[in-house]
PLY file of the C-alpha trace (Angstrom):
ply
format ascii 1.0
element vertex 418
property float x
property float y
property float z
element edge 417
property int vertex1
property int vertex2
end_header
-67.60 19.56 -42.04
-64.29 21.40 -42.23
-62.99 23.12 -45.40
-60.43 20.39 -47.55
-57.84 23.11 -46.74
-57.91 23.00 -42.69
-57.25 18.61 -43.38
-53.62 18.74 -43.05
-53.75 21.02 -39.40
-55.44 18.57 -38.31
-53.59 15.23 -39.48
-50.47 17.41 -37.56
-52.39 17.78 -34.44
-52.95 14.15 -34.18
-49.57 13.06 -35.27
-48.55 15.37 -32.38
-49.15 13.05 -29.19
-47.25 10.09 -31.07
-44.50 12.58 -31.41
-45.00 13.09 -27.48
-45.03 9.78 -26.72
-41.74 9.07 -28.43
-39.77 12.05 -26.21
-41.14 10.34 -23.39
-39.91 6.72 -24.66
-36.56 7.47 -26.01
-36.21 9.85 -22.53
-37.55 7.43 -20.33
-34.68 5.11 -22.06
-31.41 7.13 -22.09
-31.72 7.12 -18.03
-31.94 3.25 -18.70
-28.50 3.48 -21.07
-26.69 6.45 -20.10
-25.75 5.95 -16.67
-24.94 2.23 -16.48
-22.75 2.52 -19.48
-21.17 5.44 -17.80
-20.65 3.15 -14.68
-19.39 0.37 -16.75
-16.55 2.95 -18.26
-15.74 4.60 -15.13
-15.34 0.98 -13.42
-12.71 0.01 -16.26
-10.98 2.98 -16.08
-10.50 3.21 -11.83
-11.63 -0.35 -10.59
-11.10 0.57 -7.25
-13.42 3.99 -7.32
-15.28 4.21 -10.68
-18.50 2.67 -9.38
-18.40 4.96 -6.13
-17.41 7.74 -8.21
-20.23 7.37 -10.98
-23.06 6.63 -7.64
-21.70 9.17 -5.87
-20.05 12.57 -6.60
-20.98 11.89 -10.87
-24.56 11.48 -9.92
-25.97 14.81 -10.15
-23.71 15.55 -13.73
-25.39 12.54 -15.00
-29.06 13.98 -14.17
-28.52 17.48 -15.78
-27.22 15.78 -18.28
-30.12 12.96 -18.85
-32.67 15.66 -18.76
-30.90 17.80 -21.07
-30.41 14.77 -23.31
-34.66 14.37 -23.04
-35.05 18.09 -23.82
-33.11 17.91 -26.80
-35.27 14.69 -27.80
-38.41 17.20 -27.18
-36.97 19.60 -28.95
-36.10 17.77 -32.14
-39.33 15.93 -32.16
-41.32 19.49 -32.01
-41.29 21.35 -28.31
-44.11 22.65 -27.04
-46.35 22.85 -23.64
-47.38 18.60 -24.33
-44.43 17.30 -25.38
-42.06 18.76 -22.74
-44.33 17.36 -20.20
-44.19 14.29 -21.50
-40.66 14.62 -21.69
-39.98 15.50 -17.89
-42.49 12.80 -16.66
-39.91 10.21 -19.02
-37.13 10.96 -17.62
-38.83 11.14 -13.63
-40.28 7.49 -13.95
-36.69 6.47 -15.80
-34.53 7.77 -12.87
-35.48 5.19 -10.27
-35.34 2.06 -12.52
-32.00 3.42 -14.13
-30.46 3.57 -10.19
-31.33 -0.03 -9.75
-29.84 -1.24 -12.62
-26.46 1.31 -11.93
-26.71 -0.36 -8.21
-26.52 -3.70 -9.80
-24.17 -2.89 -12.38
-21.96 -1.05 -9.64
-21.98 -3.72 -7.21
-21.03 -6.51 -9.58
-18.12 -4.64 -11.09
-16.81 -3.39 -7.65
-16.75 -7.16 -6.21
-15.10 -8.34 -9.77
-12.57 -5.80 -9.38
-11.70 -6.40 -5.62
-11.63 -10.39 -6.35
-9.17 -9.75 -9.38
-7.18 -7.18 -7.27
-6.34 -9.58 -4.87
-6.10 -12.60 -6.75
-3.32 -10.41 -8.52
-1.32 -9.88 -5.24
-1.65 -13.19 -4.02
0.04 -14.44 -7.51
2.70 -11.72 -7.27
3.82 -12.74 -3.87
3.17 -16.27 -4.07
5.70 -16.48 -7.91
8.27 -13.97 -5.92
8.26 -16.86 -3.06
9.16 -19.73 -5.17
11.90 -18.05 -7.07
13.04 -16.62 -3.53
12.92 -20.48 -2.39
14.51 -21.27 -5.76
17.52 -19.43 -5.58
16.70 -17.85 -8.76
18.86 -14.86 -8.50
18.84 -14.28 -12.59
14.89 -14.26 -12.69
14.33 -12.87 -9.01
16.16 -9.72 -10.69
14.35 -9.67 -13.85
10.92 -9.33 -11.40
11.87 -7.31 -8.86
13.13 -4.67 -11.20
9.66 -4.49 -12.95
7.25 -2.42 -11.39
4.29 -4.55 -9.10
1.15 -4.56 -7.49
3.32 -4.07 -3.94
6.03 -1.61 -2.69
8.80 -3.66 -1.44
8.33 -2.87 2.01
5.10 -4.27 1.86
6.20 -7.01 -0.12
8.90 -8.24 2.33
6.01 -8.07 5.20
4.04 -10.53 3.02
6.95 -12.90 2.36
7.66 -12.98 5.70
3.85 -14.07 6.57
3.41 -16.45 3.86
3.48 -19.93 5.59
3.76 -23.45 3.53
4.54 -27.30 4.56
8.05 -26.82 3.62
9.07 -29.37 6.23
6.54 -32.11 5.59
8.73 -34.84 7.59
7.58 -32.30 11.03
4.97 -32.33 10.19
4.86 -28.75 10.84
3.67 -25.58 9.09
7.46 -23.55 8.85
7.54 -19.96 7.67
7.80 -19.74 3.67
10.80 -17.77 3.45
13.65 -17.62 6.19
16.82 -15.62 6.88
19.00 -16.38 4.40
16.19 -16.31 1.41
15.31 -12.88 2.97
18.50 -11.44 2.55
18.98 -12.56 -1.20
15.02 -11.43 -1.92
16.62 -7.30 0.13
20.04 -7.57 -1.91
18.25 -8.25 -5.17
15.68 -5.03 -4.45
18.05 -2.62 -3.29
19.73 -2.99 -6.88
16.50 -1.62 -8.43
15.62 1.63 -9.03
14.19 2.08 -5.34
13.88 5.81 -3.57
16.24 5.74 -0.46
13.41 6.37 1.35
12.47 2.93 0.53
15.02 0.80 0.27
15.80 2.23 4.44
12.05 1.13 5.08
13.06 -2.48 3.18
15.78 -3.29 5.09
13.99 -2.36 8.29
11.08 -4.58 7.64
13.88 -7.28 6.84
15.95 -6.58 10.20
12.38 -6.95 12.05
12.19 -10.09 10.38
15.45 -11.64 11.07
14.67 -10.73 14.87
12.00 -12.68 14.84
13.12 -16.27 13.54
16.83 -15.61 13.59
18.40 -14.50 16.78
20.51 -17.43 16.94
22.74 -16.57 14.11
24.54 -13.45 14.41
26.04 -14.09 10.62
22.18 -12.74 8.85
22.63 -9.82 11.15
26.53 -9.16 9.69
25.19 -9.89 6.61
22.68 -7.00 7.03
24.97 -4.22 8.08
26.80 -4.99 4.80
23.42 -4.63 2.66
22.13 -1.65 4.94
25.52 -0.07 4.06
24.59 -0.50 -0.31
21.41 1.01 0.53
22.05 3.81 2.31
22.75 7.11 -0.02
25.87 7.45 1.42
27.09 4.27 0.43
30.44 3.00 1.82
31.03 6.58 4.06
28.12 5.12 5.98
29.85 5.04 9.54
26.62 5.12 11.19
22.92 3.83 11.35
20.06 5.77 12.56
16.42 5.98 12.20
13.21 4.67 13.36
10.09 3.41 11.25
6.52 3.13 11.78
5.86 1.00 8.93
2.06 0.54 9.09
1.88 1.92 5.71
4.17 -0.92 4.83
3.21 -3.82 6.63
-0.49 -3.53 6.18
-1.99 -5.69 8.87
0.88 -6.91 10.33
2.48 -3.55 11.30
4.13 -2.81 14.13
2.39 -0.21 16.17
4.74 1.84 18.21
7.85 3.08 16.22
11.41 0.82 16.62
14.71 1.98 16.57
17.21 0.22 13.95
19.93 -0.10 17.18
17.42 -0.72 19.71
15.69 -3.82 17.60
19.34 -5.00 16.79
20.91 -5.23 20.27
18.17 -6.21 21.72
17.86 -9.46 19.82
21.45 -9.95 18.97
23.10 -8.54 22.56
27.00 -8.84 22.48
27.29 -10.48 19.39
24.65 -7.93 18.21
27.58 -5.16 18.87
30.20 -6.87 18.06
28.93 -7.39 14.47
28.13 -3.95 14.39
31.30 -2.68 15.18
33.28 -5.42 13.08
31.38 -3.93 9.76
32.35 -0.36 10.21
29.72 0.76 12.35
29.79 3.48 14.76
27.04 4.85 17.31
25.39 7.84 18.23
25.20 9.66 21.34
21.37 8.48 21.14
22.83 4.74 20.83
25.05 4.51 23.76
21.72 4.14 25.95
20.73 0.96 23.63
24.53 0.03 24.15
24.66 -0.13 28.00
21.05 -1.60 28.25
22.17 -4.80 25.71
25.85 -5.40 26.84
26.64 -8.40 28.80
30.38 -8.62 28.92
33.13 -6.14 30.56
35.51 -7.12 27.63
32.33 -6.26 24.54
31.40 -2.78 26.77
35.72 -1.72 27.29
35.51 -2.40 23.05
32.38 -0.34 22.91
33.95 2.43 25.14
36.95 2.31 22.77
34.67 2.90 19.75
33.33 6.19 21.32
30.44 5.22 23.80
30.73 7.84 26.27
28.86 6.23 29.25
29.11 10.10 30.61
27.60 11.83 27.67
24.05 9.84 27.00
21.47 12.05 25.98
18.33 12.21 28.48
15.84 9.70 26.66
12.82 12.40 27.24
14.49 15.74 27.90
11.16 17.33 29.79
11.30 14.46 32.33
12.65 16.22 36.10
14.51 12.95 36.52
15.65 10.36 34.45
18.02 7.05 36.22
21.10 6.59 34.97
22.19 3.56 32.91
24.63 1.78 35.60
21.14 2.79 38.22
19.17 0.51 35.68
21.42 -2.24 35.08
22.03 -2.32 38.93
18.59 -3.15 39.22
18.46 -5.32 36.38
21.60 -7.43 38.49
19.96 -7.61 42.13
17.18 -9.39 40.05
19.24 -11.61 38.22
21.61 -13.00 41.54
18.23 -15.37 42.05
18.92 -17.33 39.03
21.32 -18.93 37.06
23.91 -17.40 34.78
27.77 -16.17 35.20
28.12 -14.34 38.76
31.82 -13.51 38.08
31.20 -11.92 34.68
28.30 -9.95 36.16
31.12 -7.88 38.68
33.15 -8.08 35.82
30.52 -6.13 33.87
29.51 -3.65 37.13
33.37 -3.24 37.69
34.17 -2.03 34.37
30.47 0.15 33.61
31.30 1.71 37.32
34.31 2.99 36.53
33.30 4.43 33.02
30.64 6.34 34.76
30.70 9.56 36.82
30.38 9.30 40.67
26.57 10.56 41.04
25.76 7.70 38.43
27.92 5.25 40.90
25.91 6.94 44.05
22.50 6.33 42.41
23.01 2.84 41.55
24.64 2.05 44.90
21.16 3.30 46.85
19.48 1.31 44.04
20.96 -1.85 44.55
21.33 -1.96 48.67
17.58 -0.70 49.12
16.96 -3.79 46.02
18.71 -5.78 48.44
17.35 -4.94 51.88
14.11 -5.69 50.62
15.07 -9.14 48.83
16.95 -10.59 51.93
13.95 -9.94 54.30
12.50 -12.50 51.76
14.93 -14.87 51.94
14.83 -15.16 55.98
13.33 -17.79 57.52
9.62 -17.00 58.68
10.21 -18.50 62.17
13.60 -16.10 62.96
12.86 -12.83 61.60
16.32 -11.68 63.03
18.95 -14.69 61.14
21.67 -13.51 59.60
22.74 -14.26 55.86
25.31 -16.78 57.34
22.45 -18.84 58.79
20.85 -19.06 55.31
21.21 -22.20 53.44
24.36 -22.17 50.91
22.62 -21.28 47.69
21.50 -18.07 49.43
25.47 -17.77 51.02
26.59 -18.04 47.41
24.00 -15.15 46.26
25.25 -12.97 49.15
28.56 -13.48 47.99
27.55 -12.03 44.62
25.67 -9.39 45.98
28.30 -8.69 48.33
30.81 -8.00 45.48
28.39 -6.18 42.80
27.80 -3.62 45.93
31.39 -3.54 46.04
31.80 -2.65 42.37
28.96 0.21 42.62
29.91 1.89 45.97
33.41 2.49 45.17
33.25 6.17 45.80
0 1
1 2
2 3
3 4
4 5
5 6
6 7
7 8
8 9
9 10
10 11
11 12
12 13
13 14
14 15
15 16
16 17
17 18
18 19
19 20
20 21
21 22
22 23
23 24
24 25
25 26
26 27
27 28
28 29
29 30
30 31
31 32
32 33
33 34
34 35
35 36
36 37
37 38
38 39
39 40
40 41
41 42
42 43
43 44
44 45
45 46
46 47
47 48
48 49
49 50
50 51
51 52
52 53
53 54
54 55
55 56
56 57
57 58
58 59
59 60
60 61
61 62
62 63
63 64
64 65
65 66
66 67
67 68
68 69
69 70
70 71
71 72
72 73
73 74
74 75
75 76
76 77
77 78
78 79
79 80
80 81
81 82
82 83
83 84
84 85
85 86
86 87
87 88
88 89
89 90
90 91
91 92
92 93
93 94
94 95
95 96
96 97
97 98
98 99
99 100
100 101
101 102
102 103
103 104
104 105
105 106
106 107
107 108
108 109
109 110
110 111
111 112
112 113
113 114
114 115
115 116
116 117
117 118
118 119
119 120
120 121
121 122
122 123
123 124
124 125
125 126
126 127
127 128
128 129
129 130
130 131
131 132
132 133
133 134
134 135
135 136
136 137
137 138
138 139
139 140
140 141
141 142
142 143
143 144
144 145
145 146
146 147
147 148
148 149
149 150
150 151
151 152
152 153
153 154
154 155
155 156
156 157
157 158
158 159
159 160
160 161
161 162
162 163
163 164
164 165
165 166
166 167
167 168
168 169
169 170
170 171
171 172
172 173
173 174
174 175
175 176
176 177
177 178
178 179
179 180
180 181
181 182
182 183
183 184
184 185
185 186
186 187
187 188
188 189
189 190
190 191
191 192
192 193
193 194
194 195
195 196
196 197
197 198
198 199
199 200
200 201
201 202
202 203
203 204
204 205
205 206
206 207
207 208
208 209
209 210
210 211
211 212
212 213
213 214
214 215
215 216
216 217
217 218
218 219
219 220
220 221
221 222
222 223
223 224
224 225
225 226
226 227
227 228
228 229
229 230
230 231
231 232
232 233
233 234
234 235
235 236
236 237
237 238
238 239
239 240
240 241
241 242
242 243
243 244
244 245
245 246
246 247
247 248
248 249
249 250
250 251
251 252
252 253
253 254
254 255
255 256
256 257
257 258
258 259
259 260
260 261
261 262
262 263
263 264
264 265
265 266
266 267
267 268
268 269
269 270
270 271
271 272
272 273
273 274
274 275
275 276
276 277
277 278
278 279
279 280
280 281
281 282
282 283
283 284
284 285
285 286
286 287
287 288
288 289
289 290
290 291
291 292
292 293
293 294
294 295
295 296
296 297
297 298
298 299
299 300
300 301
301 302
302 303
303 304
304 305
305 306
306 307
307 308
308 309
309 310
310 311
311 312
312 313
313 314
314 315
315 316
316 317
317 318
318 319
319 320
320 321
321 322
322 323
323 324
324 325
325 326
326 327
327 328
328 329
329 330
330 331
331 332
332 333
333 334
334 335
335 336
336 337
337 338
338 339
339 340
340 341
341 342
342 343
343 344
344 345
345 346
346 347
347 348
348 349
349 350
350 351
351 352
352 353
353 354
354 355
355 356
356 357
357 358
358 359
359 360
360 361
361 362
362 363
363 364
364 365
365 366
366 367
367 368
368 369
369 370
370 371
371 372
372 373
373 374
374 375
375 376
376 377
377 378
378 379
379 380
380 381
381 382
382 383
383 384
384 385
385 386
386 387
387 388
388 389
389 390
390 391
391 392
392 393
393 394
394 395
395 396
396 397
397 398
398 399
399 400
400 401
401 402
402 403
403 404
404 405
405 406
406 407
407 408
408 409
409 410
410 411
411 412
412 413
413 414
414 415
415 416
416 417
């Protein structure tokens, strides 16, 4: 039997693996609290990254952290070789039950935050749409000037997707915005407080969009020019428009994937009323330009206005300067015309056209498309002969065929002249 005075060492020694036990508890269960709540915070914070962030690159702060937490515990409750084991083996048998519940926690808040994120946009673009639709000028401004979930860009892109039964007695699904309700939803951003940089990449997205579902009315493209001209920094001493966009970072998923030149996109849809309108708001073009020019035109009278504005048909830039060779405009439009004598469409204004372009360009350009359009020619009459007389001549052909060769006839006259 021990001495009376040894009694309290030993009431300490066995109050010492209850002491144990609780570092390993209260270890085991800040692995259980610490991280998830740490999830939960960084998820609120950045709902787009906060749960990668806290599984990912916060993972191994949170574990020196944890086990410091449990050491301190150990320490508090009395540290030595027992309870510091019991400590450590806490917070090793917390750490995989506190990563399933982070996984859980993670997951749920990432998939809450995506579903809000884009229930957000899709209520942004959809209210933007009906006071677009509206007319709403007054409250379209009040909107647009506040800062959103989209650039404007981007926003444009999605206006121009959105689709709704607006035409119910068609009984067809019509785009949700069109030309007109464009152009009031570009003149009512470009009055914000947009970066130049962005307001040029609005009213590109808008001009792609007007090609699309408006290239019957030359007015939204006039209308356009006199918009593109407010946005530009330049303002009114704007005598010229040049650029090209890639505007994937814009349109999302419905980006265009090779880049598109303002000019190009314009005369392309637009043709001669595309240049008239251009040059009737101002508008002058670049060297780089007259190519898009000569490519688009379709009357001698537009192109002699054109040439009056400055196109130089002489001084186009090559389009790729390390090419050997590169064919002349009147070369390509030759061969655009010995295609175009099959169908229908106005003969006379087509010489018209060659006569005019012919004489505007220098006499290698008038050699190149002559060889162009005879060797074009050669090879289209053999087609046209009858199969059982190789050797008839074009006045043996049927009249239609006459009539082409009559064409053809005076288009090689236009081109050869020397």
């Amino acid at each position: 039997m021990l001495p009376p005075q040894e009694q309290p060492s030993l009431s300490h020694s066995k109050a010492t693996p209850s002491l144990g036990s609780q570092a390993s508890v209260i270890a085991f269960c800040a692995w259980l609290a610490y991280l998830p709540i740490l999830t939960l915070f960084l998820s609120s914070t950045t709902p787009s990254g906060g749960a990668a962030y806290a599984a990912s690159a916060g993972l191994s702060v949170i574990a020196v952290a944890g086990f410091g937490l449990g050491l301190v515990v150990a320490v508090a409750l009395g540290l030595n070789t027992k309870t510091l084991g019991v400590s450590v083996a806490g917070l090793l048998l917390g750490l995989p039950l506190c990563l399933v519940v982070h996984a859980l926690i993670s997951g749920a808040t990432h998939a809450s935050s995506a579903q809000r994120a884009w229930r957000n946009e899709r209520e942004e673009v959809s209210g933007i749409a009906a006071l677009v639709t509206a007319g709403d000028r007054e409250q379209l401004s009040k909107v647009l000037a506040a800062r959103g979930i989209w650039s404007k860009p981007a926003l444009a892109c999605e206006l121009g997707r959105l689709k709704v039964e607006r035409y119910s007695s068609e009984l067809e699904i019509r785009p949700a915005v069109n030309g007109a309700e464009m152009l009031l939803f570009a003149e009512l951003s470009i009055q914000t407080n947009l970066p130049p940089e962005e307001k040029m990449a609005l009213m590109f997205v808008v001009l792609t969009l007007l090609s699309e579902r408006e290239a019957e009315n030359t007015q939204f493209l006039s209308k356009w020019l006199e918009l593109w001209r407010q946005a530009a920094p330049s303002g009114a001493t704007t005598r010229t428009i040049d650029g090209t966009w890639r505007l994937s970072e814009y349109r999302r998923d419905c980006s265009w994937g090779n880049p598109v030149a303002v000019a190009e996109l314009a005369f392309a849809t637009w043709k001669d009323r595309g240049i008239v309108a251009w040059l009737d708001a101002g508008f002058t073009f670049t060297p780089a330009q007259f190519r898009e020019v000569l490519k688009a035109v379709e009357s001698a009278e537009v192109l002699e206005r054109a040439a009056v504005s400055g196109v130089d048909v002489r001084a186009i830039p090559p389009r790729n300067p390390r090419m050997a060779f590169e064919p002349s405009p009147l070369a390509l439009r030759a061969d655009a015309w010995s295609v175009q004598l099959g169908g229908s469409g106005a003969q006379e204004e087509m010489v018209k056209l060659a006569t005019v372009l012919a004489s505007l360009s220098t006499k290698e350009a008038r050699a190149e498309a002559c060889k162009v359009f005879a060797k074009n020619e050669i090879s289209r009459q053999a087609t046209l002969r009858k199969p059982n007389d190789p050797g008839a001549s074009l006045s043996e052909i049927k009249p239609e065929i006459s009539s082409r060769a009559k064409t053809a006839a005076a288009l090689e006259a236009a081109l050869c002249q020397g």
